[in-house]
N, CA, C and O atoms as a DFTB+ gen file, in Angstrom:
272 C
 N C O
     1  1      18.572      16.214      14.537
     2  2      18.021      14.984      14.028
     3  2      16.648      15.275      13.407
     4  3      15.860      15.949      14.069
     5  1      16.351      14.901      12.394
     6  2      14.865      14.620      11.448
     7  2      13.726      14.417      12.532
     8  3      13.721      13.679      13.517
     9  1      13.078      15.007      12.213
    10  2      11.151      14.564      12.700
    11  2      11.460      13.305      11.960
    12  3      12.191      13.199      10.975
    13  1      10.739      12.286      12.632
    14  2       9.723      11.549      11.896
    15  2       7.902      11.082      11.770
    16  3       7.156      10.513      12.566
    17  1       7.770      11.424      10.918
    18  2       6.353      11.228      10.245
    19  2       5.608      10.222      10.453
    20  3       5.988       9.156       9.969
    21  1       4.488      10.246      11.130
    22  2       3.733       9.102      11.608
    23  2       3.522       8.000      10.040
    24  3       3.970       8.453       8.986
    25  1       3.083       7.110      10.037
    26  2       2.481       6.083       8.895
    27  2       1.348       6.884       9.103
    28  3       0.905       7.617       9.988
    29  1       0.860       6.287       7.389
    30  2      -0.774       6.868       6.984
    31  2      -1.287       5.471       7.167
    32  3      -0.594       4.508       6.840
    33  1      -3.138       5.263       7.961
    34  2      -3.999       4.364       7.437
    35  2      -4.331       4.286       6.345
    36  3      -5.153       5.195       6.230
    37  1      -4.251       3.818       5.464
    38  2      -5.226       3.586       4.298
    39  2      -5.876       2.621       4.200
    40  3      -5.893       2.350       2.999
    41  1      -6.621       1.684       4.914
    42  2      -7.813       0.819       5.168
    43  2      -8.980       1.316       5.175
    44  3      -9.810       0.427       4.985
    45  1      -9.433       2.316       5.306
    46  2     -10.821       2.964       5.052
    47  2     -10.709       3.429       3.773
    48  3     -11.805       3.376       3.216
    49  1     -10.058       3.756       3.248
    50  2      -9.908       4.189       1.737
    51  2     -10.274       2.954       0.646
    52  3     -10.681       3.112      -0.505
    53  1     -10.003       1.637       1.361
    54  2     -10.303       0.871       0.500
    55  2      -9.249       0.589      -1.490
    56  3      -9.470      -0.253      -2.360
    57  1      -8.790       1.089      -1.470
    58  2      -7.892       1.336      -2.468
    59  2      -7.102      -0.158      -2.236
    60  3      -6.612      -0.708      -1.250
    61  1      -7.263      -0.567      -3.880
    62  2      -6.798      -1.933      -4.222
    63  2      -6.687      -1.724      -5.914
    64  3      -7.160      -0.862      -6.654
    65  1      -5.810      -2.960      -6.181
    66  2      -5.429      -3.088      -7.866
    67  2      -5.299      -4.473      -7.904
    68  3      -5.336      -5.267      -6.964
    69  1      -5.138      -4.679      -9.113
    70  2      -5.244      -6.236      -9.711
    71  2      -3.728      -6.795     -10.053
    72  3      -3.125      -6.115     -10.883
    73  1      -3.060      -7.902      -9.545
    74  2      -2.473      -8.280     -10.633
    75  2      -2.532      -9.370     -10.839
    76  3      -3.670      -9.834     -10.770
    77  1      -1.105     -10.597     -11.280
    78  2      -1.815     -11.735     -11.979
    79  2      -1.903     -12.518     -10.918
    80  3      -2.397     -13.501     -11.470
    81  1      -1.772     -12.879      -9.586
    82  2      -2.505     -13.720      -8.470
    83  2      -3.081     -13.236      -8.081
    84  3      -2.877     -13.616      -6.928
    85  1      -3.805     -12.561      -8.007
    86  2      -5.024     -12.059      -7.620
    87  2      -4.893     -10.475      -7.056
    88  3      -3.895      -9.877      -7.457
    89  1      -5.504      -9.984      -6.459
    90  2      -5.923      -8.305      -5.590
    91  2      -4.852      -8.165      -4.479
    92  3      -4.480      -9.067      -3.729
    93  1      -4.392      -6.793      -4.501
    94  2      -3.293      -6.435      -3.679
    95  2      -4.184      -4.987      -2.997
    96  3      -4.314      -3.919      -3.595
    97  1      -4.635      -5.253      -1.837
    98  2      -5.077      -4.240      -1.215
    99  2      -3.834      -3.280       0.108
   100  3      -3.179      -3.688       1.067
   101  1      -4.013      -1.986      -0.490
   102  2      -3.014      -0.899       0.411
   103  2      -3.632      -0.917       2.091
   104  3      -4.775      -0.482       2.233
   105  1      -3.053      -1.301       3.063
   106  2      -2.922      -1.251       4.258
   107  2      -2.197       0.124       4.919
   108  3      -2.802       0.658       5.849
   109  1      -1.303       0.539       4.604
   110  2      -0.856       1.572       5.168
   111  2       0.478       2.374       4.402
   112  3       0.916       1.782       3.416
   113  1       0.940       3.262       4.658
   114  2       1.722       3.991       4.046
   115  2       3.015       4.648       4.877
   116  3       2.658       5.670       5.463
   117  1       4.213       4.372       5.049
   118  2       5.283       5.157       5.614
   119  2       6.087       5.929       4.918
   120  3       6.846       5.536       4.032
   121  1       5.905       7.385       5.407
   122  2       6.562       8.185       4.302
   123  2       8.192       7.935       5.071
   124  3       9.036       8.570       4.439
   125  1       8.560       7.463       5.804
   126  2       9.713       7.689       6.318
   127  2      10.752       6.449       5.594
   128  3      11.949       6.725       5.672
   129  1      10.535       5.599       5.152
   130  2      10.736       5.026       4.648
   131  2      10.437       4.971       2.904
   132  3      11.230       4.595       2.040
   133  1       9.291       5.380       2.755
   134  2       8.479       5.520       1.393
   135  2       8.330       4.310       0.782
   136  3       8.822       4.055      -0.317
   137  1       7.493       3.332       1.616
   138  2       7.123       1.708       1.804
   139  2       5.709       1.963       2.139
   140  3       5.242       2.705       3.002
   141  1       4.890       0.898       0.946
   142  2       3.579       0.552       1.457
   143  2       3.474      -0.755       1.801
   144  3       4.167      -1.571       1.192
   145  1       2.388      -1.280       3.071
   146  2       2.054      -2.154       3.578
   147  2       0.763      -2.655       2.861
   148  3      -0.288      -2.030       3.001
   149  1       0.837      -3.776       2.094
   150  2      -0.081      -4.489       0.940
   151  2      -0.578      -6.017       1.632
   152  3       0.103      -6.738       2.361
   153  1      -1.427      -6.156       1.343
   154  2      -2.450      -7.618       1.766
   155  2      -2.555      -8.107       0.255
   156  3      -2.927      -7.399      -0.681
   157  1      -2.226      -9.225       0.189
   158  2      -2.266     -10.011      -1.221
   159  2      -3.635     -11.098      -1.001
   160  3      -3.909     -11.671       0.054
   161  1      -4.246     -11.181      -2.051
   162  2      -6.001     -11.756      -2.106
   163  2      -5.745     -12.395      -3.177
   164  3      -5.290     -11.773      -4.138
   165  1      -6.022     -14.033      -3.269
   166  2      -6.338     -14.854      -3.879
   167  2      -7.982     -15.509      -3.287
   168  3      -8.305     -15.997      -2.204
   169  1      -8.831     -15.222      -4.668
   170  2     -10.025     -15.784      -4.144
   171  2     -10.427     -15.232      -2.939
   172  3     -10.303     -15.929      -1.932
   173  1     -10.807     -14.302      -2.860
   174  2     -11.377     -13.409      -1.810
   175  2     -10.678     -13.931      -0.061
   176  3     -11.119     -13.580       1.034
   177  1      -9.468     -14.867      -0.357
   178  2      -8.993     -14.814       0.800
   179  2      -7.039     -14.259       1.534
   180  3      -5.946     -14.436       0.997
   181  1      -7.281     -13.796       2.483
   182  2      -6.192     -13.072       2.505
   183  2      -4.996     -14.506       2.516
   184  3      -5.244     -15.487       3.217
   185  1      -3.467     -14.423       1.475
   186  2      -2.888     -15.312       1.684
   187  2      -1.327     -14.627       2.095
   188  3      -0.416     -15.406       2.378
   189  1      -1.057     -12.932       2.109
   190  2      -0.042     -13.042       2.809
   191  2       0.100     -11.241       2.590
   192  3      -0.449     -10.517       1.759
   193  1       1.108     -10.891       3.749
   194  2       1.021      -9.547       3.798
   195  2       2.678      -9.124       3.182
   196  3       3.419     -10.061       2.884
   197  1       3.061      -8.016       3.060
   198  2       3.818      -7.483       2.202
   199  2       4.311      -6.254       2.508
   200  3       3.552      -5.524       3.147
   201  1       5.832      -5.659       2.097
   202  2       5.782      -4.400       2.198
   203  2       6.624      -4.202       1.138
   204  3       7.668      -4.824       0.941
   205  1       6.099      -3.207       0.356
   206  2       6.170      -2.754      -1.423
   207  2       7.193      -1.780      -0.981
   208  3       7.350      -1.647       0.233
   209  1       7.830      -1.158      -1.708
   210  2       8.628      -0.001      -1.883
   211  2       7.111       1.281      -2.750
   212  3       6.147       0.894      -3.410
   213  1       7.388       2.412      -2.467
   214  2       6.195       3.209      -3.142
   215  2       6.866       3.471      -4.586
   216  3       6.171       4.049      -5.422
   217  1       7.766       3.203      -4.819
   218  2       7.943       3.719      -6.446
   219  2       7.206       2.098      -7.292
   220  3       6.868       1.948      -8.466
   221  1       7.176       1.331      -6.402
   222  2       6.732       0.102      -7.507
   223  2       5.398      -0.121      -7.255
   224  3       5.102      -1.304      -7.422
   225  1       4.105       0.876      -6.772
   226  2       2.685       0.766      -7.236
   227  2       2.675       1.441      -8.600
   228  3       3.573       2.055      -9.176
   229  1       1.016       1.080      -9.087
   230  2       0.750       1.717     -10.157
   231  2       0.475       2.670     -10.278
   232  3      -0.243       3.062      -9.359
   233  1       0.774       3.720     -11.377
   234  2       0.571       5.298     -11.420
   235  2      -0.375       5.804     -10.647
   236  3      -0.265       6.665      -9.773
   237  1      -1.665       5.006     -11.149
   238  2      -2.878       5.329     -10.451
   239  2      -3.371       5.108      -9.205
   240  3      -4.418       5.425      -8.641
   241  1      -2.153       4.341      -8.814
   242  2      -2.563       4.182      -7.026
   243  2      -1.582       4.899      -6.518
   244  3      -1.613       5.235      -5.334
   245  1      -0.999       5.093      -6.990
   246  2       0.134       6.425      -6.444
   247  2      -0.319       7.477      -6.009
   248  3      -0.013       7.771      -4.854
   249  1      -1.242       8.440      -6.823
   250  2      -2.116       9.139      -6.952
   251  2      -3.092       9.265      -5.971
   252  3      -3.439      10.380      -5.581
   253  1      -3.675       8.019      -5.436
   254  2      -4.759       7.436      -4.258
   255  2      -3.888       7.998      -3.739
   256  3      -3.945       9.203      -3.499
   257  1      -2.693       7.110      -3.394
   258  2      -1.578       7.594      -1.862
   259  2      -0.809       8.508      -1.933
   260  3       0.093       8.290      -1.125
   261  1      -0.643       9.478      -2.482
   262  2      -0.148      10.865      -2.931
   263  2       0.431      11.347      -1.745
   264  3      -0.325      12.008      -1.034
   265  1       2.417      11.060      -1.071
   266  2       2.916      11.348       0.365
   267  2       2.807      12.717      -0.198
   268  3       3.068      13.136      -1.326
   269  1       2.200      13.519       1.234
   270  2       2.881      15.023       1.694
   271  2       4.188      15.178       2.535
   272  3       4.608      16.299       2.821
């Protein structure tokens, strides 16, 4: 049977992007799955949490979260 791979924090990293309701900040990362955990920000307040698939961030935050 497979190891599995702890989740990454990414809350100290601070790493966030824009889209059109407002700021989607990265919470955490499971490579075992290859799913990020996202906080959605309207008006500087948190209105709901999320879990993205990793092929659908942006290039450049990909890059931030780069799985080993």
């Amino acid at each position: 049977m497979a190891k599995r791979k702890r989740s990454i924090e990414l809350v100290d990293k601070n790493i966030h992007y824009d889209v059109e309701e407002g700021i989607v900040k990265v919470v955490r990362f499971d490579p075992n799955t290859m799913t990020v955990d996202v906080n959605v920000h309207v008006k500087d307040q948190k209105v709901r949490a999320e879990r993205i698939r990793f092929a659908q961030l942006p290039k450049n935050i990909k890059i931030l979260v780069r799985p080993l």
